[in-house]
Backbone as a printed PyTorch tensor [residue, N CA C, xyz], in Angstrom:
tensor([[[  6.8820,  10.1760, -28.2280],
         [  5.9560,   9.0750, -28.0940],
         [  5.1650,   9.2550, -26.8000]],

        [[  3.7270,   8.4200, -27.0630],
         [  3.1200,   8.8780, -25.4520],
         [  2.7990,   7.6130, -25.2330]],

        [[  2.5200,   7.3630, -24.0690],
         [  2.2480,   6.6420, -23.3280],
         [  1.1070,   6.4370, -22.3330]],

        [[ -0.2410,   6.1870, -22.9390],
         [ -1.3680,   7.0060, -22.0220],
         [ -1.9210,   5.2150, -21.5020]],

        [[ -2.7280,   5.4340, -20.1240],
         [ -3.1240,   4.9040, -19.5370],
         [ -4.3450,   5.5180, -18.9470]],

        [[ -5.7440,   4.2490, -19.3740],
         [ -6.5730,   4.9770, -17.5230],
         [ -6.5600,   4.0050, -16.7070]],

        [[ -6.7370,   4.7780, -15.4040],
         [ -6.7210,   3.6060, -13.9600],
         [ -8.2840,   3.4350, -13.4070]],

        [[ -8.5120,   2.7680, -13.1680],
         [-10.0350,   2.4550, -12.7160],
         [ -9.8370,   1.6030, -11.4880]],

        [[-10.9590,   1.3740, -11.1570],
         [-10.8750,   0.6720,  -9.8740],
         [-12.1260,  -0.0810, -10.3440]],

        [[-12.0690,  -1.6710, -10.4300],
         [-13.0930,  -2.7960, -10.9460],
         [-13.8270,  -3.6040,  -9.5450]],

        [[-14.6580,  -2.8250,  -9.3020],
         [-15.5450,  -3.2390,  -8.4570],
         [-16.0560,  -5.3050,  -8.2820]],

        [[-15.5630,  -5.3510,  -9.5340],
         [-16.1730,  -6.9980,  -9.4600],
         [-14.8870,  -7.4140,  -9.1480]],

        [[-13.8220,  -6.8100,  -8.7630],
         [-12.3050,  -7.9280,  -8.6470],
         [-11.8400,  -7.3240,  -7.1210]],

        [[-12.2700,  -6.0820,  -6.9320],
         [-12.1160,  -5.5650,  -6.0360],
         [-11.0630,  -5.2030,  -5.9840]],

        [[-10.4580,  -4.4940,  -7.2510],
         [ -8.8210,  -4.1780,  -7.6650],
         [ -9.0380,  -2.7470,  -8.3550]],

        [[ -7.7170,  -1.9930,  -8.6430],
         [ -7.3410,  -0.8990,  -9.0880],
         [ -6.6270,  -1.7840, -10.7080]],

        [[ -6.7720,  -0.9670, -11.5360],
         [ -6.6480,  -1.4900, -13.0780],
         [ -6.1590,  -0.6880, -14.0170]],

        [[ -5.0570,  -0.8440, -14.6120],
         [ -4.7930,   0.0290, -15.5850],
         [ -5.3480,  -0.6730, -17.2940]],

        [[ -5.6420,   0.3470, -17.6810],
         [ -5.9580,   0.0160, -19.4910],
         [ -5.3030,   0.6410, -20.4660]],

        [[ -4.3430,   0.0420, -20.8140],
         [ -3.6480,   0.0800, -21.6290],
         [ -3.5190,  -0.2410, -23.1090]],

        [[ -3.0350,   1.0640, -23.7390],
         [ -3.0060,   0.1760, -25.2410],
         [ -3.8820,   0.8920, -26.0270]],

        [[ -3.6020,   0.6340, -27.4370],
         [ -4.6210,   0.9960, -28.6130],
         [ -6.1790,   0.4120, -27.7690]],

        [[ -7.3820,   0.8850, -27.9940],
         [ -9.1490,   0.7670, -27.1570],
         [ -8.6640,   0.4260, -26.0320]],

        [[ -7.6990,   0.5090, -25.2220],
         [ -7.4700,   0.1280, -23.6840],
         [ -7.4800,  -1.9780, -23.8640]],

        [[ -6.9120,  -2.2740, -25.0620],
         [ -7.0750,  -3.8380, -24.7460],
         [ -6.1480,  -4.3490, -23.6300]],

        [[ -4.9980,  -4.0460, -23.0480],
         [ -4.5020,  -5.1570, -21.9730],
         [ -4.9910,  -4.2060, -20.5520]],

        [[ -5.4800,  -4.9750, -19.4910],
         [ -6.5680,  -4.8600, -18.5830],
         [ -5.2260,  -5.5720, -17.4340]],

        [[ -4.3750,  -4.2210, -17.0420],
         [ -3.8380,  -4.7370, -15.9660],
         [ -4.0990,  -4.4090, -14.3250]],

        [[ -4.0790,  -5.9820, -13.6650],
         [ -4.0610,  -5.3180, -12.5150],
         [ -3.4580,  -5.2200, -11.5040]],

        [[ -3.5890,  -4.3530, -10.3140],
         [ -2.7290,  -4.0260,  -9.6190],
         [ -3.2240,  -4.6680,  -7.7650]],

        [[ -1.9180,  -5.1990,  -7.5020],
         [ -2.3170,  -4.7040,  -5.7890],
         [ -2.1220,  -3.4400,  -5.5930]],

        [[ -3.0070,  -2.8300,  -4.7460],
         [ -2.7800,  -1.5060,  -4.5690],
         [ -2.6970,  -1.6210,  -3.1670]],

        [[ -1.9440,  -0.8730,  -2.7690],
         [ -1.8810,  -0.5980,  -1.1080],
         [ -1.5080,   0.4990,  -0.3790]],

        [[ -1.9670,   1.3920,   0.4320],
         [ -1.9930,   2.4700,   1.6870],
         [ -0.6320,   1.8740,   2.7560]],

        [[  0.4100,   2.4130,   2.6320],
         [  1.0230,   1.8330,   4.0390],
         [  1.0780,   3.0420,   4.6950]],

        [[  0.2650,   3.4240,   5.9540],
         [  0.2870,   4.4610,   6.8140],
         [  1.9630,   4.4490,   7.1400]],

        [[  2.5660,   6.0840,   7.2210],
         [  1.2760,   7.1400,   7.0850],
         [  1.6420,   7.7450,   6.0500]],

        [[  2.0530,   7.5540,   4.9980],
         [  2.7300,   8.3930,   3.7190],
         [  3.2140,   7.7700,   2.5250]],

        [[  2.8990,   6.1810,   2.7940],
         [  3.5390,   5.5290,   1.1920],
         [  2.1040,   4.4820,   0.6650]],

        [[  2.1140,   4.6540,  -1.0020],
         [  1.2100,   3.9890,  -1.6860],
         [  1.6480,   3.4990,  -2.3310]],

        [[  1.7610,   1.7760,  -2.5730],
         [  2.3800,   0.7750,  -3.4220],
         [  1.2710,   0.1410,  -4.3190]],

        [[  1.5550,  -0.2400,  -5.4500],
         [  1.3470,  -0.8320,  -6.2210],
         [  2.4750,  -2.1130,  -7.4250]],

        [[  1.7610,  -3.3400,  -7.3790],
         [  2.6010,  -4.0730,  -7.7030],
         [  1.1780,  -4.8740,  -8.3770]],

        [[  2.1950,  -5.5810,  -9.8620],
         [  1.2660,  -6.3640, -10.6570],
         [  0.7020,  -7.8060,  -9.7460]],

        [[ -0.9640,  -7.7250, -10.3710],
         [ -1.3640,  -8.6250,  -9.5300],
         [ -1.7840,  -9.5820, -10.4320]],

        [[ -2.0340,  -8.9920, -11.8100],
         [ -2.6420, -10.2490, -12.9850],
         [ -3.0190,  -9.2990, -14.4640]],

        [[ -3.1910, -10.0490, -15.8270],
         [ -3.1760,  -8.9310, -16.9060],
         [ -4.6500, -10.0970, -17.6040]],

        [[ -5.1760,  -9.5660, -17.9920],
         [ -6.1700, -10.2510, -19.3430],
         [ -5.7860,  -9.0680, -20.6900]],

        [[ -5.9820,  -9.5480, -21.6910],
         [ -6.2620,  -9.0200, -22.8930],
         [ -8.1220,  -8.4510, -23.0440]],

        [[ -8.0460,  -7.9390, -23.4300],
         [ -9.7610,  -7.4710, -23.3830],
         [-10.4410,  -7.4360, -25.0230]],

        [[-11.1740,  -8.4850, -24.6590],
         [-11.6820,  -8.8170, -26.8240],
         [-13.1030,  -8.1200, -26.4100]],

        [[-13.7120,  -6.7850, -26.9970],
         [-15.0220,  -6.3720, -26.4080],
         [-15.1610,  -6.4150, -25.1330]],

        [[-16.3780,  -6.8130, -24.6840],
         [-16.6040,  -6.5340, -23.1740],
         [-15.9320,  -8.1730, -22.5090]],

        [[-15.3160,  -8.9670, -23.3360],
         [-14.8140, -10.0520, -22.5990],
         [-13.3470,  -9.8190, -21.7650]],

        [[-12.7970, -10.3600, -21.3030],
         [-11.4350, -10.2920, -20.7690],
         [-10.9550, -11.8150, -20.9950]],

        [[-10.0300, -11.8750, -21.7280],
         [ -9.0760, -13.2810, -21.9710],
         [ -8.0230, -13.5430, -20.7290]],

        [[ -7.9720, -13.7850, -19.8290],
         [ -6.6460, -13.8930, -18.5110],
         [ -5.7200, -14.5480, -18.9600]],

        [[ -4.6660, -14.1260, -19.1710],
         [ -3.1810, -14.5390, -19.2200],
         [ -2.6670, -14.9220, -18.1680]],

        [[ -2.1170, -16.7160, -18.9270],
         [ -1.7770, -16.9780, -17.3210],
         [ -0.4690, -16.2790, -17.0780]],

        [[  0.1120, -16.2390, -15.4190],
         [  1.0500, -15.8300, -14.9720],
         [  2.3600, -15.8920, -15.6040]],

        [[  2.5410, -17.1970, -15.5850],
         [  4.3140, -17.3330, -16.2270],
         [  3.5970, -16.3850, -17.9900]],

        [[  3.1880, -16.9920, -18.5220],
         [  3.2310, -16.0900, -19.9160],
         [  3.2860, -14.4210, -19.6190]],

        [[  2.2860, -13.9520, -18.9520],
         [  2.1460, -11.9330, -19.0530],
         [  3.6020, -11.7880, -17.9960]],

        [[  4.0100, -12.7630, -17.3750],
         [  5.2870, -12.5250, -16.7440],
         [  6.4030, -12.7790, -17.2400]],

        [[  6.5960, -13.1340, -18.6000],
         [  7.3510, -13.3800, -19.7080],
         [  7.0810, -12.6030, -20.7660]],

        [[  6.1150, -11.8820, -20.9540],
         [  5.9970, -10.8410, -22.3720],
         [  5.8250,  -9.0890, -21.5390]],

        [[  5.1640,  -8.8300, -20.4580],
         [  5.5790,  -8.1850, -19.8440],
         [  6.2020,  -7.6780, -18.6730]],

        [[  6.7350,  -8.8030, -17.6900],
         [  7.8270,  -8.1970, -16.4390],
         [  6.6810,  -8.2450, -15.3970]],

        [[  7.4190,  -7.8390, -14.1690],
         [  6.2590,  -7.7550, -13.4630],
         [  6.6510,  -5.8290, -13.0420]],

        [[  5.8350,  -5.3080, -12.1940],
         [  5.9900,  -4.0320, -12.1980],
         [  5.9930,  -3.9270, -10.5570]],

        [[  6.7060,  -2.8290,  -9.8810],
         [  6.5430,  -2.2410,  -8.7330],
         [  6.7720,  -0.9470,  -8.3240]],

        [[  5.5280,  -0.2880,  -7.9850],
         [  5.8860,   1.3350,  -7.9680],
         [  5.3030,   1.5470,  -6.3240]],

        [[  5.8570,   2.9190,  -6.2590],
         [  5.4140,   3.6620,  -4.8150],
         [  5.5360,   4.7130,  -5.4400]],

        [[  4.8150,   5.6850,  -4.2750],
         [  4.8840,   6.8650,  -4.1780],
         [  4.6760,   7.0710,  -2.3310]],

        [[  5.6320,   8.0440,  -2.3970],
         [  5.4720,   8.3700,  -0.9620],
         [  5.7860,   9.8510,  -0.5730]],

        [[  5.0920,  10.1450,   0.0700],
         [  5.4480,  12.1110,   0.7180],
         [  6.4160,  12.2310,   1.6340]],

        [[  6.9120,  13.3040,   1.4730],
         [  8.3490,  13.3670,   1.9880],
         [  7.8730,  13.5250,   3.5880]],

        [[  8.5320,  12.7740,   4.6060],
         [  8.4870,  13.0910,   5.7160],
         [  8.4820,  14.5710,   6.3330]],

        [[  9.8020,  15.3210,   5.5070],
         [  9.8330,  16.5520,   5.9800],
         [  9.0240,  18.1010,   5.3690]],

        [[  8.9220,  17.7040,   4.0350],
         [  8.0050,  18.5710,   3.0430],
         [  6.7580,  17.9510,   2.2970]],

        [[  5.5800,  18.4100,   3.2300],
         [  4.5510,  17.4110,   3.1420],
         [  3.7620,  18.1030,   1.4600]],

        [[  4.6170,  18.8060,   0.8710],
         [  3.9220,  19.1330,  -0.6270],
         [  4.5930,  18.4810,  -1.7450]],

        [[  5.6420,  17.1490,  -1.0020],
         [  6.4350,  16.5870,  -2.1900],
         [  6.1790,  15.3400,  -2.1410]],

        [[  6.3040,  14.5290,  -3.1130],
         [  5.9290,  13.2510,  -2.8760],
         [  7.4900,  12.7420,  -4.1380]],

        [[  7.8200,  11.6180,  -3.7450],
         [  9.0980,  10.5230,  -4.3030],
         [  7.9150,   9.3700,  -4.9400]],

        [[  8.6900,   9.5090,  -6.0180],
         [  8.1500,   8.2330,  -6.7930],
         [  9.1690,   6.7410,  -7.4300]],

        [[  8.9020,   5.8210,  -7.1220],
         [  9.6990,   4.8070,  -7.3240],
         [  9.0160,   3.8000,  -8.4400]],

        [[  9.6590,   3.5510,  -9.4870],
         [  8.8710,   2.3910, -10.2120],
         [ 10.1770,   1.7910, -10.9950]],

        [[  9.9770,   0.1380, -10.9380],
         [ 11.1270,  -0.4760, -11.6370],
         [  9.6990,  -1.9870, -12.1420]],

        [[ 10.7540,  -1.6630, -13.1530],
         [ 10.1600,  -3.1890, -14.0800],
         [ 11.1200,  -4.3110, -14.0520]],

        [[ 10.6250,  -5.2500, -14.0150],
         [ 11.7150,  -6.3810, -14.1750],
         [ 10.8670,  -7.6300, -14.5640]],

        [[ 12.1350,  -8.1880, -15.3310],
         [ 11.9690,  -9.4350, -16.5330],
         [ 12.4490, -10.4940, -15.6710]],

        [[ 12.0730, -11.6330, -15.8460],
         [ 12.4390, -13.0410, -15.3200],
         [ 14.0650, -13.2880, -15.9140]],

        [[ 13.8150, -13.1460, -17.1050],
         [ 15.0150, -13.3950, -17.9610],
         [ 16.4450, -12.3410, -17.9880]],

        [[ 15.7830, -10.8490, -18.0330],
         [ 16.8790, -10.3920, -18.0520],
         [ 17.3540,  -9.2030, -16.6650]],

        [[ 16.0850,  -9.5370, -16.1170],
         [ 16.8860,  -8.5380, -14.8520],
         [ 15.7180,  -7.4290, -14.6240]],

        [[ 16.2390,  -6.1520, -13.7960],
         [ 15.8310,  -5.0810, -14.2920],
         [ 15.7490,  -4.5260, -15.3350]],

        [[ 14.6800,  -3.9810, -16.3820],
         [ 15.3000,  -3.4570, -17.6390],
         [ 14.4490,  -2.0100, -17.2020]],

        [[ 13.6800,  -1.4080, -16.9130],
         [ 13.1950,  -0.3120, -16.5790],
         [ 13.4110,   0.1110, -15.4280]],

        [[ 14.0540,   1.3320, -14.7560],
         [ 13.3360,   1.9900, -13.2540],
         [ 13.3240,   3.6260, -13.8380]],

        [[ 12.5950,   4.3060, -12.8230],
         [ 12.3810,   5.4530, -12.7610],
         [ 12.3080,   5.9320, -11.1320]],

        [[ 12.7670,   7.0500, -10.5020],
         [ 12.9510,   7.4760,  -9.9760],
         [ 12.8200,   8.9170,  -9.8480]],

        [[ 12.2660,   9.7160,  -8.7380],
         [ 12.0990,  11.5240,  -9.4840],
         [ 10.9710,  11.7200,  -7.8830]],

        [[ 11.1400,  13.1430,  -7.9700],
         [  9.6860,  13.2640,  -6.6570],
         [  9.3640,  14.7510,  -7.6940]],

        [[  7.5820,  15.1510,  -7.6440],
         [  7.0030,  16.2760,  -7.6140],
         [  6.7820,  16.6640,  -6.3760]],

        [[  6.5300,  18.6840,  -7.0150],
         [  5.8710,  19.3210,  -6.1360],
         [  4.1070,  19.4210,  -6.1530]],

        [[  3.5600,  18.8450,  -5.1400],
         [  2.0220,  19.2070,  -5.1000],
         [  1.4830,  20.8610,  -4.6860]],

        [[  0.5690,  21.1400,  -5.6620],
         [  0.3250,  22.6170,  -5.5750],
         [ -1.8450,  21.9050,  -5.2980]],

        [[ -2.0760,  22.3700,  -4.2920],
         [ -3.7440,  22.5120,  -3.9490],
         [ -4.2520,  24.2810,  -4.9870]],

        [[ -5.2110,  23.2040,  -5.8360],
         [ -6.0440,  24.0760,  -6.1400],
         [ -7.1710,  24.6570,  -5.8520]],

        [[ -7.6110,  25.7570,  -5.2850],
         [ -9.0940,  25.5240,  -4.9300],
         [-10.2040,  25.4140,  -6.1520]]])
């Protein structure tokens, strides 16, 4: 099974966004954040459904009841600056954690 996403960055919200889904309909978004000098967080900030070029906003308690809220990082290893650790866990109001992932790649520069 796949699991594809694109991320955009929505200039009118002034947010980073994932689109998800069969035509990209759920329009999630993210805080995104830089914490100098080596970690990048992201955590859910709000979801709409997307009907055409409209966006429907789901309020909070509901998209935080049908989907969890999300929190990921990524950060480069202090000591091997070609690896980066990735952290992401999902969690439900109701039942807890039900997703994490955990794992680091190697970064290879292409010219």
């Amino acid at each position: 099974m796949r699991f594809r996403t694109t991320i955009i960055y929505d200039a009118s919200i002034d947010k980073v966004v994932d689109l998800v889904g069969p035509n990209n309909v759920l329009y999630m978004v993210w805080n995104a954040k830089f914490h100098p000098p080596a970690k990048f967080t992201l955590d859910t900030n709000s979801i709409a459904i997307r009907v055409g070029r409209r966006k429907v906003w789901v309020p909070r308690p509901i998209w935080k009841f049908f989907f969890g809220t999300v929190t990921f990082s990524q950060t480069v290893d202090p000591v091997r600056e070609d690896t980066v650790h990735i952290d992401l866990l999902i969690t439900h109001p109701l039942f807890g954690r039900i997703f994490g992932y955990n794992g680091s790649f190697t970064v290879v520069r292409v010219p």
